[in-house]
ZARO-113287 format. One record per residue (C-alpha): residue number from 0; x negated, y, z negated. Coordinates in steps of 0.05 Angstrom, whole numbers, plus 32768, in hexadecimal, padded with zeros to 4 digits. Example, Ala and Ser with C-alpha at 12.3 -4.5 7.8 and 13.67 -1.06 7.14 Angstrom:
REM residues 2
REC|0|7F0A|7FA6|7F64
REC|1|7EEF|7FEB|7F71
END
This chain:
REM residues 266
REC|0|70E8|8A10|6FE0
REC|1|70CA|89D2|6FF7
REC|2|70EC|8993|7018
REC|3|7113|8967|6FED
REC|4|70EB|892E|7014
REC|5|70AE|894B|7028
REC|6|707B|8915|7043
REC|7|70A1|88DD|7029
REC|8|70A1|889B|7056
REC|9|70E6|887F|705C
REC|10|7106|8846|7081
REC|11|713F|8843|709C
REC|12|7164|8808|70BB
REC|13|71A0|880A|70E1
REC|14|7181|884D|70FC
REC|15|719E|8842|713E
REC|16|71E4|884A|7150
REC|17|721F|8820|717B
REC|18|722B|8864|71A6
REC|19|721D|88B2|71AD
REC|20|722A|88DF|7163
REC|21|7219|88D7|711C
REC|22|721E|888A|70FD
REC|23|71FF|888A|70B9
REC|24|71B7|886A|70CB
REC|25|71AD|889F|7100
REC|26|71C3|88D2|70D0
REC|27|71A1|88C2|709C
REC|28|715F|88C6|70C9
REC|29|7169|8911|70E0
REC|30|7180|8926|709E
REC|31|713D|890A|7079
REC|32|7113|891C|70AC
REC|33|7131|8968|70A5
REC|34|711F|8962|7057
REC|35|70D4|894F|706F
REC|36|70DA|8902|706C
REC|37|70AD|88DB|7097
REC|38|70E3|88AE|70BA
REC|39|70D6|8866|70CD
REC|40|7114|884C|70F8
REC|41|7129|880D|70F9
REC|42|7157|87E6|7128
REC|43|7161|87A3|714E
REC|44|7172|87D5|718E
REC|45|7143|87FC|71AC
REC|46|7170|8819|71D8
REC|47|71A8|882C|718F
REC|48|715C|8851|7171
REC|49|7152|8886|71B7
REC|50|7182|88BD|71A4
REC|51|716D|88AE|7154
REC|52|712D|88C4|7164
REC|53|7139|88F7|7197
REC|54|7168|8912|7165
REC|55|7134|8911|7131
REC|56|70F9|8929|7158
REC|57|712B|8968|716D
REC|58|7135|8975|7127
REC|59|70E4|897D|7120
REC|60|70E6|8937|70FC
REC|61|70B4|8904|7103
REC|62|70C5|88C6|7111
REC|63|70B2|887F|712A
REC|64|70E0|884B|7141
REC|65|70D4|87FA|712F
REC|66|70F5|87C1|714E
REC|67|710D|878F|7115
REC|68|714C|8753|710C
REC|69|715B|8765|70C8
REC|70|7181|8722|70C3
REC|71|713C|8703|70BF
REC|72|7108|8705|708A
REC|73|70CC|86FD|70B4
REC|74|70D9|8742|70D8
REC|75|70E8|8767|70A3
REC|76|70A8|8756|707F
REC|77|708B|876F|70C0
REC|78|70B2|87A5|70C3
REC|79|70A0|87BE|7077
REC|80|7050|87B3|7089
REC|81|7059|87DA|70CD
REC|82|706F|880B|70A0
REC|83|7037|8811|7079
REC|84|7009|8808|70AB
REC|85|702A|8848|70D0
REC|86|7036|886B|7096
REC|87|700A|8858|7061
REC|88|7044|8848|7030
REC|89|7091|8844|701C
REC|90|70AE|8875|6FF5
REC|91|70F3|8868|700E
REC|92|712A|8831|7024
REC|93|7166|8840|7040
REC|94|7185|87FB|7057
REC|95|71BA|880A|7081
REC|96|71C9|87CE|70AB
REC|97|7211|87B1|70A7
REC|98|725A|87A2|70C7
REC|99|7292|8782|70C4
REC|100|72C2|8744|70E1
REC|101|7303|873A|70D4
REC|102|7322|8703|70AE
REC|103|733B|86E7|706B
REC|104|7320|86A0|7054
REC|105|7353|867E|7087
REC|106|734B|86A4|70BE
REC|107|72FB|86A9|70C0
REC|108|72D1|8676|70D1
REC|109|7299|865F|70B1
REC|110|7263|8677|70DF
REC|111|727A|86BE|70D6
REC|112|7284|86BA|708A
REC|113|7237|86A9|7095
REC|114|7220|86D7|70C8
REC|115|724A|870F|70A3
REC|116|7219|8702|705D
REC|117|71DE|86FB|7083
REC|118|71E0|8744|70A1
REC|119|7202|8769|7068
REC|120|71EF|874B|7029
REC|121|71AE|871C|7039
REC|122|7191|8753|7065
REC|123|718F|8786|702F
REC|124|716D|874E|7001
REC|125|7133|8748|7032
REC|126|711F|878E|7042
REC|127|711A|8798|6FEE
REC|128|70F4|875A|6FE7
REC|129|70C6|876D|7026
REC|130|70C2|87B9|700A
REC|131|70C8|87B7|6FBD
REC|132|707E|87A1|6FB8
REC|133|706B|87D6|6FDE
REC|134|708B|880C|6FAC
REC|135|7074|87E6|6F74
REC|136|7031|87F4|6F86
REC|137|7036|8834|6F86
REC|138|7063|883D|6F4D
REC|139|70A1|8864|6F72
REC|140|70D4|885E|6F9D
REC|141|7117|8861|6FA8
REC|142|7151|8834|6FD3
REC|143|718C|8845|6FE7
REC|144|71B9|8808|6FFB
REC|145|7203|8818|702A
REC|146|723B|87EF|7012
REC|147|7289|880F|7021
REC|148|72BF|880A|7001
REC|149|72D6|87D6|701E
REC|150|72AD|87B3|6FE7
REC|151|72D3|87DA|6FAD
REC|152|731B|87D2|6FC6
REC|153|734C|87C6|6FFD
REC|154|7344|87F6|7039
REC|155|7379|87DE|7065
REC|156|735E|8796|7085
REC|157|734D|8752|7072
REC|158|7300|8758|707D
REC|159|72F9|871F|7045
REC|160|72AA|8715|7053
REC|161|729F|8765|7057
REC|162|72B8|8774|701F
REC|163|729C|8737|6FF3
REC|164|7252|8751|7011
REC|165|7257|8799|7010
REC|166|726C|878F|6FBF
REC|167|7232|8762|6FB6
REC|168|7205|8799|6FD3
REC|169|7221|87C5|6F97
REC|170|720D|878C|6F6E
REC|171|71D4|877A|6F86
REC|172|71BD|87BB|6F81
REC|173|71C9|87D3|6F3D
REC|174|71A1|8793|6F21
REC|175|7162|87A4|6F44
REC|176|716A|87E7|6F2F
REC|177|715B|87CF|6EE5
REC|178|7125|879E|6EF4
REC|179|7105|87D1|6F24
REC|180|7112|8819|6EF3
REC|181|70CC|8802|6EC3
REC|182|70AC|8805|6F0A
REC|183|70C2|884C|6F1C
REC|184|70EF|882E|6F54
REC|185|713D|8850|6F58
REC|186|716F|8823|6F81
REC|187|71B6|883C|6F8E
REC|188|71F0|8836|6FB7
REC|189|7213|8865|6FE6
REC|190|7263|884C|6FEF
REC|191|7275|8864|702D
REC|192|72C1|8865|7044
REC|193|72E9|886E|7082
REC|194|72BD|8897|70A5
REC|195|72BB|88B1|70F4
REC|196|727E|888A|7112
REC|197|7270|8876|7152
REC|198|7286|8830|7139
REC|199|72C7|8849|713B
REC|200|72D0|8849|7185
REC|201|72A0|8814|7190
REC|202|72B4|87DD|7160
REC|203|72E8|87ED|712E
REC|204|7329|8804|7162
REC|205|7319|87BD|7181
REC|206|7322|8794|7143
REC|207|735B|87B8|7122
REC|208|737F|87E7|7150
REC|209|7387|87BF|7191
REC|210|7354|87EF|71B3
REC|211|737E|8830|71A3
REC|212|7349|885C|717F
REC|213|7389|888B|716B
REC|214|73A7|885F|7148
REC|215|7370|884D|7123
REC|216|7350|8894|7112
REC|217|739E|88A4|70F4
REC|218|73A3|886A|70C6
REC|219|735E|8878|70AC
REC|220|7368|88C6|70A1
REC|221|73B0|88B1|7087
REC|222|7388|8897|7047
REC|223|7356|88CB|703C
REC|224|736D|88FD|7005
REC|225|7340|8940|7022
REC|226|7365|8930|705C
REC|227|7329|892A|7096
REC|228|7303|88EF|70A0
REC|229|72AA|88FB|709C
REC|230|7279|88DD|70C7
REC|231|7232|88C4|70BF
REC|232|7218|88FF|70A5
REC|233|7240|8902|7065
REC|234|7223|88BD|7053
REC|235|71E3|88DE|7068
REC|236|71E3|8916|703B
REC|237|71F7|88E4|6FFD
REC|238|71BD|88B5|700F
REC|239|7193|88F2|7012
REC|240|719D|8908|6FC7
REC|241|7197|88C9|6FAC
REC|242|7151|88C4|6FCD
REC|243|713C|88FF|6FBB
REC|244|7120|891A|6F71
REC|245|7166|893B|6F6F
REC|246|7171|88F1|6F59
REC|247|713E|88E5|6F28
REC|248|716D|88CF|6EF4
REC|249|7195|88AA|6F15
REC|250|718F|8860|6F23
REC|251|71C4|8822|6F2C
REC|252|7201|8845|6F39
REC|253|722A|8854|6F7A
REC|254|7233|8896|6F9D
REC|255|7280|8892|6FC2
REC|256|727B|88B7|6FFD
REC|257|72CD|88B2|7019
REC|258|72F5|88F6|700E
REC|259|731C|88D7|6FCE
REC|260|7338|8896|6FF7
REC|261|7320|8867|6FBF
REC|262|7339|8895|6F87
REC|263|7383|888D|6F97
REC|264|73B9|8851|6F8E
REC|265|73DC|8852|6FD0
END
């Protein structure tokens, strides 16, 4: 039985990680690369892309890292041609980059309300514009686009801007997927929720917990129905089917990856 994604070129971006373990980007690059993908990881951090690719290469993936500011469209038109020119095409997007900052209207000023679009919304708008002709031209491909679902409902902070951009991502991405389906091009959405990243520690305790990772892992698991939080490799292995043929049929929809958290009231 062959590879679900044998000698397909993907990119990846956000394919580094904040610490050690399994954020989705990073994931997402071992688990293609173990279905035969050709991986092309992107980052702004060289340093965030070392253990993505040693993990990769360990996993008898192969893999080249790229430097790119996703935030800016010049780069990411670079980045999609260094592609080619590596690779020799796209057959994949995974757009990955994103986070959040607290804050209702009030309490969030403008710059951040800005900066927050920019690099979860904007972002995903220039690596399709940079990549779709690419696909086009060859009559295939598929995206995958990360939103949360923080962009679906409430999930326990005012992240005002995160949530607006992470539900215009879902947006965004089912109305390409019907002006790009005559082409042969799929674009979907995984949802990821509460998951255990590295962010977690790095990031998330800070904003909402005070510092006391604890407290935060508890109140996240408190909402989770299964009852155990996943980590980057759950989001992984969602993004994986909907690249894959396994997927053929399927285009402009969402694929929840969050243990039932969304499917209940309280």
């Amino acid at each position: 039985m062959s590879a679900r994604l044998q000698d397909r070129i993907a990119i990846i971006t956000g394919a580094g990680c904040v610490g050690p373990g399994w954020g989705n980007g990073r994931a997402a690059a071992v688990r293609f690369a173990q279905e035969g993908a050709r991986i092309f990881a992107v980052d702004i951090s060289k340093d965030a892309l070392q253990e993505t690719i040693e993990r990769t290469r360990a996993a008898g993936g192969e893999i080249v890292g790229h430097i790119c500011d996703i935030t800016d469209t010049n780069s990411v038109k670079a980045m999609a041609d260094a592609c080619v020119e590596t690779f020799g095409g796209i057959d994949i997007l995974v757009n990955n980059v994103g986070g959040s900052a607290k804050g209702g209207p009030e309490a969030m000023d403008e710059e951040t309300w800005e900066r927050q679009v920019r690099f979860n919304l904007t972002s995903v708008y220039y690596t399709c514009r940079h990549v779709l002709p690419h696909m086009r031209a060859r009559k295939k491909g598929a995206i995958v686009n990360t939103s949360s679902t923080s962009g679906m409902r409430w999930t326990g902070a005012a992240q005002s801007a995160y949530a607006a951009t992470k539900a215009g991502v879902i947006q965004f991405s089912r109305v390409v997927a019907v002006e790009y389906a005559p082409h042969g091009i799929r674009v979907n959405t995984v949802v990821p929720g509460q998951l255990h990243t590295p962010m977690v520690e790095t990031r998330l305790a800070g904003q909402r917990a005070g510092g006391d990772v604890e407290k935060l892992l508890s109140e996240r698991l408190a909402r989770i129905p299964l009852g155990f939080m996943g980590d980057g490799r759950d989001t992984a292995n969602a993004a994986l089917f909907l690249a894959s043929d396994d997927a053929r049929f399927i285009t402009g929809t969402e694929l929840v990856v969050d243990g039932g958290m969304t499917a209940r009231c309280d």
